[in-house]
LUMBAPA-641548 format. One record per residue (C-alpha): residue number from 1; residue in one letter; chain; x negated, z, y negated. Coordinates in nm, 3 decimals. Each point is the difference from the previous one (the first is absolute). Layout:
N
   pos   code   unit        c1        c3        c2
   NUM      A      A         X         Z         Y
...
This chain:
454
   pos   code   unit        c1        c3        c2
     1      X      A     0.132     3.635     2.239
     2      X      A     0.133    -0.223     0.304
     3      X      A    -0.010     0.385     0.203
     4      X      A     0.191     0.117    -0.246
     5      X      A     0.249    -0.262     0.027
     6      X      A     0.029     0.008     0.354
     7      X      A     0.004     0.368     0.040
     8      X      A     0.304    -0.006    -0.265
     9      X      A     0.200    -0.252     0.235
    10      X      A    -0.028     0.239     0.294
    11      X      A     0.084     0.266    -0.175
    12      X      A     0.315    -0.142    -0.191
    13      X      A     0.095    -0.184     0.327
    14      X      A     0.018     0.343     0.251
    15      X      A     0.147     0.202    -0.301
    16      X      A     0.279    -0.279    -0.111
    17      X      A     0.271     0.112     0.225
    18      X      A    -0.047     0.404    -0.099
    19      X      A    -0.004    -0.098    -0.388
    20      X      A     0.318    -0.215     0.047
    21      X      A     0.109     0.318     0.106
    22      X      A    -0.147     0.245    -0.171
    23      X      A    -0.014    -0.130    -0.376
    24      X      A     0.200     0.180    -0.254
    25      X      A     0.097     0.356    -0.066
    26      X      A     0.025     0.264     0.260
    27      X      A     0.172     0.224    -0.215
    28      X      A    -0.085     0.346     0.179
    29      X      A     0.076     0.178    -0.319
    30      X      A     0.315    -0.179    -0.184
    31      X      A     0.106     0.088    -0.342
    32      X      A     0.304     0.133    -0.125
    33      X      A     0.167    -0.319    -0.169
    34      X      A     0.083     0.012    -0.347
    35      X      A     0.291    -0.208    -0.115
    36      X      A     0.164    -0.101    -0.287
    37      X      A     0.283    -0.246     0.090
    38      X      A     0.214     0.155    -0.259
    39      X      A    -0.145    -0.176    -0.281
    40      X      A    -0.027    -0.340     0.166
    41      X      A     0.293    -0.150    -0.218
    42      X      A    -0.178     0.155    -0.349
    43      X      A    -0.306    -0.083     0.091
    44      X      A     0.133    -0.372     0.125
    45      X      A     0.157    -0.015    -0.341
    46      X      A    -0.317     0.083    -0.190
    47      X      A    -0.231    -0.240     0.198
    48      X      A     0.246    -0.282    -0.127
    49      X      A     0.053     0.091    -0.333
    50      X      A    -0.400    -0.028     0.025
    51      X      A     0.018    -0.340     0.104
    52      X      A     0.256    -0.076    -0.253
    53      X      A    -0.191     0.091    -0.270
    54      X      A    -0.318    -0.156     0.132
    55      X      A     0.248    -0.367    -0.011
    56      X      A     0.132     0.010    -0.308
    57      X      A    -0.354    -0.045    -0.155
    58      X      A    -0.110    -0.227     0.246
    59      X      A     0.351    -0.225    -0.056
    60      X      A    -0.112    -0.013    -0.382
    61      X      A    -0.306    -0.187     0.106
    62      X      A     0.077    -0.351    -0.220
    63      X      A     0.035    -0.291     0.246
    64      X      A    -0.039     0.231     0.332
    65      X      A     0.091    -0.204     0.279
    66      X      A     0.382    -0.037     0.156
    67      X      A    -0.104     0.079     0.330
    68      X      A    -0.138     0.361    -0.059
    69      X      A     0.406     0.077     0.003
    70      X      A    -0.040     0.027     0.347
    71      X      A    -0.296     0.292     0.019
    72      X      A     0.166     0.165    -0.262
    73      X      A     0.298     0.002     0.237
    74      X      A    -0.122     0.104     0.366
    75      X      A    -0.227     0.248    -0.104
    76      X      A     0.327     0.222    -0.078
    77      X      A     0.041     0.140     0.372
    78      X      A     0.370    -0.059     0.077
    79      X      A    -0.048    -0.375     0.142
    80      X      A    -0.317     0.019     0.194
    81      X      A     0.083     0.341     0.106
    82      X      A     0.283    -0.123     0.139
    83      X      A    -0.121    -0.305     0.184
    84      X      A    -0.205     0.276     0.148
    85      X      A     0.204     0.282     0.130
    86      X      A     0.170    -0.338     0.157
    87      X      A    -0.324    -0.058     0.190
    88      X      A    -0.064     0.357     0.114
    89      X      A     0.350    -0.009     0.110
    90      X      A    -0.045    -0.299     0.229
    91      X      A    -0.324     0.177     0.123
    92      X      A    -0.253    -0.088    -0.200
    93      X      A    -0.298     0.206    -0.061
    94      X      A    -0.104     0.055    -0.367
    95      X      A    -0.394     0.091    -0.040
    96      X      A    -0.095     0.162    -0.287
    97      X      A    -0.390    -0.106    -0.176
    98      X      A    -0.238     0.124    -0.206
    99      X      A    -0.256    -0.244    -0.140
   100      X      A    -0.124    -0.313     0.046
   101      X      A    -0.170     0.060     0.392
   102      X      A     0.346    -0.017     0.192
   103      X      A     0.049    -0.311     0.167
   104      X      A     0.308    -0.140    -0.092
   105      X      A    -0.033    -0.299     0.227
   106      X      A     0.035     0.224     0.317
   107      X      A     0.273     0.167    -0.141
   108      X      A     0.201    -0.297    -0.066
   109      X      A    -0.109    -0.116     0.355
   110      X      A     0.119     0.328     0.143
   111      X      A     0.380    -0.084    -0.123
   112      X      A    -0.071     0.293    -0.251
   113      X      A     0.026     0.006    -0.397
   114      X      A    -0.306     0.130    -0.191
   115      X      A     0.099     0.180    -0.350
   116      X      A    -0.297     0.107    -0.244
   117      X      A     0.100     0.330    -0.090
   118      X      A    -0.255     0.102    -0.266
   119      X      A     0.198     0.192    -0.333
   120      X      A    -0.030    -0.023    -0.344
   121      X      A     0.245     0.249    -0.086
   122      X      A    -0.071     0.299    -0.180
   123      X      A     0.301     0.255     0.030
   124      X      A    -0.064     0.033     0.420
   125      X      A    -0.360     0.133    -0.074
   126      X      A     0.127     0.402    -0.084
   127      X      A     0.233    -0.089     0.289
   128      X      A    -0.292    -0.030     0.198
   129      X      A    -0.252     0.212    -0.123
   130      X      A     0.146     0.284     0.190
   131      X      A    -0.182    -0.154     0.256
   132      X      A    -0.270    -0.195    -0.082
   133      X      A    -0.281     0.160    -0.283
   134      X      A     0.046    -0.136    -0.319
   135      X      A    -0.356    -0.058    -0.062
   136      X      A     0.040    -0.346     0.253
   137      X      A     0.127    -0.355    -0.092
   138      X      A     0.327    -0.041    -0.216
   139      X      A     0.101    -0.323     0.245
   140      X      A    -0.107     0.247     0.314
   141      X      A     0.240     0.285    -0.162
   142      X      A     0.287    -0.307    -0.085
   143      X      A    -0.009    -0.124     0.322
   144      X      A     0.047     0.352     0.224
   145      X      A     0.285     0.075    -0.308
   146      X      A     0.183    -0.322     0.116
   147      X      A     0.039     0.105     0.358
   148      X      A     0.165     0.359    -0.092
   149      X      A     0.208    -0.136    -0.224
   150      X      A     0.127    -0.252     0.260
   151      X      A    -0.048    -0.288    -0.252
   152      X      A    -0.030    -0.354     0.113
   153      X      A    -0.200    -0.141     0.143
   154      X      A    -0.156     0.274     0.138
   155      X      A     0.345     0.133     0.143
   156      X      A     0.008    -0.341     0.137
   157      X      A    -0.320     0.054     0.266
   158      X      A    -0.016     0.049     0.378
   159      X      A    -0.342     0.092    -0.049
   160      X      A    -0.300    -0.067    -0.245
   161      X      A    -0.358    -0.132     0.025
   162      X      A    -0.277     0.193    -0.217
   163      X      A    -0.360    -0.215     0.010
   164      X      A    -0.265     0.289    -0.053
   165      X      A    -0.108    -0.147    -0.323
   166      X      A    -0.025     0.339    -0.190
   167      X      A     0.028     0.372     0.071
   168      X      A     0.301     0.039    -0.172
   169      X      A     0.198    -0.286     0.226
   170      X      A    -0.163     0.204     0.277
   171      X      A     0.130     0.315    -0.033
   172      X      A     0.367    -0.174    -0.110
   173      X      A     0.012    -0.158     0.309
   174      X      A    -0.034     0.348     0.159
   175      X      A     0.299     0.167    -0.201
   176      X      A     0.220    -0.314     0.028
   177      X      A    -0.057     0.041     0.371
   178      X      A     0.231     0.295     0.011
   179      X      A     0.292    -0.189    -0.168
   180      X      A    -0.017    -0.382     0.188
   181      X      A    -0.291    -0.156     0.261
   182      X      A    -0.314    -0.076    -0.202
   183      X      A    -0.260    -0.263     0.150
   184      X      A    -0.313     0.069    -0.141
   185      X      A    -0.181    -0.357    -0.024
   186      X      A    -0.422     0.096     0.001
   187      X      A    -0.245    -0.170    -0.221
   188      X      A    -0.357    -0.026     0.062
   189      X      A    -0.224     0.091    -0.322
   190      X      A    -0.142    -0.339    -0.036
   191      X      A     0.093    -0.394     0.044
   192      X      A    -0.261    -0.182     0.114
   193      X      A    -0.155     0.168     0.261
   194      X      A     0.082    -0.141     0.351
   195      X      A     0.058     0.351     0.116
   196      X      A     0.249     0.041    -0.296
   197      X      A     0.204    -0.345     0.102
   198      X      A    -0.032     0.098     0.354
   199      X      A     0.149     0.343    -0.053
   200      X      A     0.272    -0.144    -0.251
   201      X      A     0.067    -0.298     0.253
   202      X      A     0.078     0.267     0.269
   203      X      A     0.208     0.190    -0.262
   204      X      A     0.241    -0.312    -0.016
   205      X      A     0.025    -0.066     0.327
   206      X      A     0.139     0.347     0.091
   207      X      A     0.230    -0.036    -0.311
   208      X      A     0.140    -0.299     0.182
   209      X      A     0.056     0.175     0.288
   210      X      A     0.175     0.291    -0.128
   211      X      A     0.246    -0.279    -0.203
   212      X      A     0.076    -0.086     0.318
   213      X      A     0.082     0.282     0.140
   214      X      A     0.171     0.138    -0.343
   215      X      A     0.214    -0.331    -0.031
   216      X      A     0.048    -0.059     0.405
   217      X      A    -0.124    -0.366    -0.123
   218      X      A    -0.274    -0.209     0.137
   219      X      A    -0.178    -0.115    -0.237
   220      X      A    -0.089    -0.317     0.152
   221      X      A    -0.191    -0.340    -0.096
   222      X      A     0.297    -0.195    -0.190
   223      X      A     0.140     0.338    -0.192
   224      X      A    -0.337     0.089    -0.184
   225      X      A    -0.071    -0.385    -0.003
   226      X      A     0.353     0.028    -0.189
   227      X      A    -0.120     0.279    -0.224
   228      X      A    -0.324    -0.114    -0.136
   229      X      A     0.151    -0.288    -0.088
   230      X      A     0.269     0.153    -0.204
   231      X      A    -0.231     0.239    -0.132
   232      X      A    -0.262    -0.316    -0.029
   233      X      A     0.324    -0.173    -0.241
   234      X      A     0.072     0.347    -0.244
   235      X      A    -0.415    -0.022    -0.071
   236      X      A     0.029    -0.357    -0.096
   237      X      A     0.267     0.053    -0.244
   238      X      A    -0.171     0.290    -0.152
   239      X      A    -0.325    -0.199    -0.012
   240      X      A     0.156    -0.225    -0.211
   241      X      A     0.225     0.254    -0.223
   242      X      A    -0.363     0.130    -0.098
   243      X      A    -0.172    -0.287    -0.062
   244      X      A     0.307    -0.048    -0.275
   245      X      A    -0.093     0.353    -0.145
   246      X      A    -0.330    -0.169    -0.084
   247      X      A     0.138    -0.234    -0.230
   248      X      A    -0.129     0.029    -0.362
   249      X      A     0.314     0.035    -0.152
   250      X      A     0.159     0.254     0.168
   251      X      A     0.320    -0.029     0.222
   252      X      A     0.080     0.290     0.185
   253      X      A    -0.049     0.363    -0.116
   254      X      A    -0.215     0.257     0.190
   255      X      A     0.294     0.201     0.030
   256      X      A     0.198    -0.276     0.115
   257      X      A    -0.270    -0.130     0.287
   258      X      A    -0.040     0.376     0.085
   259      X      A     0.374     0.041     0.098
   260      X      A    -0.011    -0.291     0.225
   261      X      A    -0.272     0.067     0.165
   262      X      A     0.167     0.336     0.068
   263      X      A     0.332    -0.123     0.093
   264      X      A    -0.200    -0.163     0.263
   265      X      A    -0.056     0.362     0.174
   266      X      A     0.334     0.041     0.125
   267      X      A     0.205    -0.323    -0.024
   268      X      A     0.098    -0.234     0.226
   269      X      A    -0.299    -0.230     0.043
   270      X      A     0.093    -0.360     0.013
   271      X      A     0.260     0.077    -0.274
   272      X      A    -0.310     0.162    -0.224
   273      X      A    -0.200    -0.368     0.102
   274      X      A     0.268    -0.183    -0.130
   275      X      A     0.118     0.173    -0.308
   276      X      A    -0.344     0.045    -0.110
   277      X      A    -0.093    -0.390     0.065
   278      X      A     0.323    -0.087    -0.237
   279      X      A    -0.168     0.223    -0.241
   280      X      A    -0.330    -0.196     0.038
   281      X      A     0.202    -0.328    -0.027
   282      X      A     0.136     0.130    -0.342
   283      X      A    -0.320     0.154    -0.137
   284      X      A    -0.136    -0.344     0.095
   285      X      A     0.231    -0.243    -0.220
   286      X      A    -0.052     0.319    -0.287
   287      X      A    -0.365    -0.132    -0.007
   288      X      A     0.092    -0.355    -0.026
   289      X      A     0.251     0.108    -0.320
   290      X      A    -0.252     0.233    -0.155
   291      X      A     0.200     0.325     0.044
   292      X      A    -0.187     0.246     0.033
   293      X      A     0.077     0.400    -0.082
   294      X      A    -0.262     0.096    -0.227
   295      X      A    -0.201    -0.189    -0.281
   296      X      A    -0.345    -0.152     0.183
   297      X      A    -0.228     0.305    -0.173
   298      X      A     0.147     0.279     0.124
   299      X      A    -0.266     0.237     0.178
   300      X      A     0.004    -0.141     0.387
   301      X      A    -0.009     0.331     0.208
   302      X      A    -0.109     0.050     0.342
   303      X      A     0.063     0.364     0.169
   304      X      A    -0.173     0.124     0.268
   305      X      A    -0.036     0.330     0.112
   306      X      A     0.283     0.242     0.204
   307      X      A     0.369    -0.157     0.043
   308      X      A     0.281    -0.010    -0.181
   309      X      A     0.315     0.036     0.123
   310      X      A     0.381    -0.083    -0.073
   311      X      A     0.144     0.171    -0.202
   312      X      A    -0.314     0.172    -0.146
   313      X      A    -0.067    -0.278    -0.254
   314      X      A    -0.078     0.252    -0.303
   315      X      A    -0.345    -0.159    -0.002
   316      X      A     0.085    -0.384     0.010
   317      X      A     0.235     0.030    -0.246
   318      X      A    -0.236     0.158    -0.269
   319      X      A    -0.216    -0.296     0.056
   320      X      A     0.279    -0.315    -0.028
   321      X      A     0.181     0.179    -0.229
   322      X      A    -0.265     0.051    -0.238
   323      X      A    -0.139    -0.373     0.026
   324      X      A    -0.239    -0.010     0.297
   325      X      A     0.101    -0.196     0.279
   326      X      A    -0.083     0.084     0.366
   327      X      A    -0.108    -0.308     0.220
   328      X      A    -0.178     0.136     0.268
   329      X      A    -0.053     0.289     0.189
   330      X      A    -0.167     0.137     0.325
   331      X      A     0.231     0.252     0.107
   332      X      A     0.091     0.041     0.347
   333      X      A     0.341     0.036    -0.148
   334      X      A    -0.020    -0.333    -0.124
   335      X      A    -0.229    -0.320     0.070
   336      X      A    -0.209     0.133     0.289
   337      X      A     0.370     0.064     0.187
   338      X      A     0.077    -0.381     0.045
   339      X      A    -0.334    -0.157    -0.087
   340      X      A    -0.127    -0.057     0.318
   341      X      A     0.112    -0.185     0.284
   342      X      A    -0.081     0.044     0.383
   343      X      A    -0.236    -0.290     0.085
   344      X      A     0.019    -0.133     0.389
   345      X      A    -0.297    -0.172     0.121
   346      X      A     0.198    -0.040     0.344
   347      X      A     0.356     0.037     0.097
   348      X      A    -0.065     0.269     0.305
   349      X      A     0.100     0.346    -0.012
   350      X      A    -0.344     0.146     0.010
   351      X      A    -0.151    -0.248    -0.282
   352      X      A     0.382     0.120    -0.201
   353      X      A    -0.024     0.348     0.026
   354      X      A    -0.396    -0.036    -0.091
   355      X      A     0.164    -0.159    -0.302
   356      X      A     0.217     0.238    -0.075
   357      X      A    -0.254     0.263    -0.007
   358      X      A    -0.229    -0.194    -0.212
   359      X      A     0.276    -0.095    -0.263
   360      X      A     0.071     0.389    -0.032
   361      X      A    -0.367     0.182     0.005
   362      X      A    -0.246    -0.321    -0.142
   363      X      A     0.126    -0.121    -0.351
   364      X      A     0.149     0.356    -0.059
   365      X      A    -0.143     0.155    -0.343
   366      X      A     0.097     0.323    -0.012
   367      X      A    -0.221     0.287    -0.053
   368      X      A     0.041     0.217     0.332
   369      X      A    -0.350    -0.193     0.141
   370      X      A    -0.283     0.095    -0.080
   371      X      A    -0.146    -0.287    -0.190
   372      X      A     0.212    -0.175    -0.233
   373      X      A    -0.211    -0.363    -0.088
   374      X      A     0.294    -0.150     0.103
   375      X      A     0.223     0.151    -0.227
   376      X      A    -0.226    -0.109    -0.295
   377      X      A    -0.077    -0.363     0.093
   378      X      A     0.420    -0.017    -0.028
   379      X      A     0.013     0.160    -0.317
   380      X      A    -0.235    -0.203    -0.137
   381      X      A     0.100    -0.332     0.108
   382      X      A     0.338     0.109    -0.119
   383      X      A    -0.112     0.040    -0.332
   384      X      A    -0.132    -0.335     0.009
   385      X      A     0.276    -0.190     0.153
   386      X      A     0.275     0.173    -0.267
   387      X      A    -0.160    -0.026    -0.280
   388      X      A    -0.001     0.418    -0.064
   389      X      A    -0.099     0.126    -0.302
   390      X      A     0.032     0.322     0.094
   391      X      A     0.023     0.195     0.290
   392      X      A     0.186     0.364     0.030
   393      X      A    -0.062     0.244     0.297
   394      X      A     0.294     0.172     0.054
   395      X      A    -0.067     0.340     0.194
   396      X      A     0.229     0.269     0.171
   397      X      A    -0.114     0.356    -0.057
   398      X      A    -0.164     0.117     0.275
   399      X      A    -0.040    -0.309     0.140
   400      X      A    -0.334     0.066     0.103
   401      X      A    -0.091    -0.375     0.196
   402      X      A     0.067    -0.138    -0.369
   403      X      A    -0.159     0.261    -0.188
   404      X      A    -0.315    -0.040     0.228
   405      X      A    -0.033    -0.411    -0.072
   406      X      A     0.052     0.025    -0.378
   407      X      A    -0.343     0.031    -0.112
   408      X      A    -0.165    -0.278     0.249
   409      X      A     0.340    -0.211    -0.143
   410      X      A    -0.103     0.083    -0.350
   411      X      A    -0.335    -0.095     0.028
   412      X      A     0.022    -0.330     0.118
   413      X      A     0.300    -0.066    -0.266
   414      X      A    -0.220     0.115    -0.252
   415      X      A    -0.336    -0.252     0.100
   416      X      A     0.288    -0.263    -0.012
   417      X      A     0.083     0.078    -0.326
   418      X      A     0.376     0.045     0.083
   419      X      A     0.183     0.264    -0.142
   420      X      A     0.117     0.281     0.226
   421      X      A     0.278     0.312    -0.068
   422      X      A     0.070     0.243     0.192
   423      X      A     0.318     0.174     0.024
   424      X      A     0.067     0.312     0.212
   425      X      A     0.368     0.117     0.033
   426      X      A     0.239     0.099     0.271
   427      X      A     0.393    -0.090     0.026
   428      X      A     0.083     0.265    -0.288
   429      X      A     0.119    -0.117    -0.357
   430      X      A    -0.212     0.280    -0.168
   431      X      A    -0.314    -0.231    -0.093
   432      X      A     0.225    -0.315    -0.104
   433      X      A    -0.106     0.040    -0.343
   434      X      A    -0.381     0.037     0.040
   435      X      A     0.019    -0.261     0.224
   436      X      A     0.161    -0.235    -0.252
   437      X      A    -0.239     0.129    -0.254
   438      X      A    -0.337    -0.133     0.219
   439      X      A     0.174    -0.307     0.115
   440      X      A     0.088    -0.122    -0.322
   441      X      A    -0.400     0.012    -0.114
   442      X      A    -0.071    -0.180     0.262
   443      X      A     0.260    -0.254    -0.053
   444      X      A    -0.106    -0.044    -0.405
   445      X      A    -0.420    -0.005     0.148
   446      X      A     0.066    -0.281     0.244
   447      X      A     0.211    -0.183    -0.254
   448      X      A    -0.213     0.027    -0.301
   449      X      A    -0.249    -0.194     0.206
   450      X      A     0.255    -0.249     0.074
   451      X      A     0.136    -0.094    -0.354
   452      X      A    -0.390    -0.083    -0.001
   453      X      A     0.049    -0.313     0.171
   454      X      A     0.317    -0.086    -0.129
């Protein structure tokens, strides 16, 4: 194993300066671009009618907290989009992410602005698919449909980072590469090997270097000092807005905690720290006076499974709507974003960007590596530590990473005696009614068991 190790440094350390040259697409065979800029305004108009709809149940929520006013604002393009075109303007770089791999931290170090451009947004799928099959992911399809269409904030991007944590991302960051420069950011297949932490460490390292040369920024000592610990004061915050969301009387909707954790992608980051520690603040003084949003039985939900996104919220509004309440999740969407902070043992630059590497690859849960222990020790400690009564696996068709892990998921649930649904669906309104249909039984099972104890 220690020859392994070694042989990998050599390897990595006479090949560095090629891949930092190399990496990406060499595009020998380009693609004819398909556009469809035309419909950018109708299809802008749509995705905020979406979002509009999507609020007005939310705002019905009795006693939802004051400060949500902002997220439902911001979320509505014109200001942030604004702020920045202002930035590109004065030349700053705008990187475009996929995932949860990307370090931010360097990013923000590099003088650059990182914006998660993941889509939940159905009408730029057909958009797309005359591209892309249709028989891949519906966020895959979204995402691609968002970049013809010119829509922010993918019309907003100097250039985009794809981690290989699928096929489909794969062969996106391919076809993107003949509209804007794609990075593609490699994963190893596993976590824990040193080879794997070796190979990822290297990764980062020629990331940082090709920030540098992308930005024409250093990215010295103080500026990713600077970054961590901005990034280091956004994680506290949102450690402490879900701690609140384990309260037994519910404060904050999962619909609610969902959008802020979302805003989060693209917003300006010490203004998301602050506005979302106000909303702590409030959601704090609402325990003291006993307000919460739902009675104390209703069904406590956790999701896990593929992501959500804005404004695709067909799914989470079945659920609070018809008197579940989501208080957890596991999407990388949602509470695996923020949860984790970068730890520093020591404040060099080596022992940082060893850090950094760790904080992105180590306490990551998703189902691109090969074993996925991990990924079940969180789910069920997160049963335990909300109080779940039931848990829902929400799957993308053709999603095949989440497809794979249902039945091992399923399993355990089942020896645990927790009760499990899964739902498989795509960004379409077609199934909205058998979805409501299975939700609803599960609803009435978990709360017949309740009323038991009541």
């Amino acid at each position: 194993m220690a020859n392994e190790v070694v042989m990998f440094k050599k390897i990595f350390k006479k090949l560095k300066e090629v891949e930092l040259k190399e990496k990406g697409f060499e595009k020998r065979y380009p693609l004819k671009r398909v556009s469809a800029f035309e419909k950018k305004e109708e299809f802008k108009k749509i995705f905020l009618e979406q979002g509009e709809r999507n609020l007005e149940l939310m705002q019905k929520i009795p006693n939802r907290a004051k400060n949500m006013a902002y997220f439902d604002e911001i979320w509505k393009l014109e200001k942030r989009v604004k702020e920045i075109e202002d930035f590109r303007k004065a030349g700053g770089k705008v990187i475009g992410t996929f995932c949860n791999f990307v370090p931010e931290e360097l990013i923000y170090a590099a003088g650059c602005l990182p914006i998660r451009i993941c889509a939940g947004f159905y009408e730029t799928i057909e958009i797309a698919e005359e591209i892309l099959a249709k028989d891949i992911c519906p966020l895959i399809k979204s995402s691609f449909g968002f970049k013809l269409v010119e829509l922010p904030y993918f019309s907003l991007c100097d250039l985009v980072i794809i981690p290989t944590s699928c096929d489909g991302k794969k062969k996106l960051g391919e076809i993107l590469s003949d509209y804007l420069e794609v990075w593609p950011l490699e994963l190893p297949n596993t976590k824990d090997s040193s080879q794997s932490k070796e190979f990822w460490f290297q990764e980062i390292k020629i990331f940082k270097k090709r920030l540098e040369k992308l930005s024409g920024n250093e990215i010295t000592f103080s500026k990713l000092k600077k970054a961590i610990e901005l990034c280091h004061l956004r994680q506290v915050v949102f450690h402490r807005f879900d701690e609140i969301r384990q309260s037994t009387n519910p404060l904050i909707s999962g619909r609610d905690a969902l959008l802020v954790t979302q805003v989060s992608f693209f917003d300006d980051l010490r203004r998301w720290t602050e506005k979302t520690k106000k909303l702590c603040q409030e959601l704090t003084e609402n325990i003291k006076k006993n307000l919460g949003i739902y009675p104390a039985q209703t069904p406590r939900l956790l999701l896990t499974g593929s992501p959500i996104i804005w404004p695709n919220y067909k799914f989470l509004n079945i659920i609070e709507e018809f008197g579940g309440i989501v208080v957890g999740d596991t999407f990388c969407s949602g509470t695996q974003h923020l949860y984790n902070p970068v730890e520093i043992d020591e404040w060099v630059m080596e022992e940082m960007l060893k850090a950094i590497a760790e904080r992105y690859l180590l306490p990551s849960i998703c189902p691109c590596f090969i074993e996925s222990n991990d990924r079940i020790d969180n789910l069920l400690q997160m049963v335990k530590d909300f109080k779940i009564d039931g848990v829902i696996y929400h799957q993308l068709r053709l999603c095949q990473l989440y497809d794979l892990e249902f039945y091992k998921v399923k399993q355990i649930l089942n020896r645990e005696n927790i009760p499990l649904l899964r739902i498989q669906t795509d960004y379409s309104q077609e199934d909205i009614e058998q979805i409501k249909t299975r939700v609803e039984a599960f609803l009435e099972m978990i709360k017949s068991k309740k009323y038991e104890f009541y």
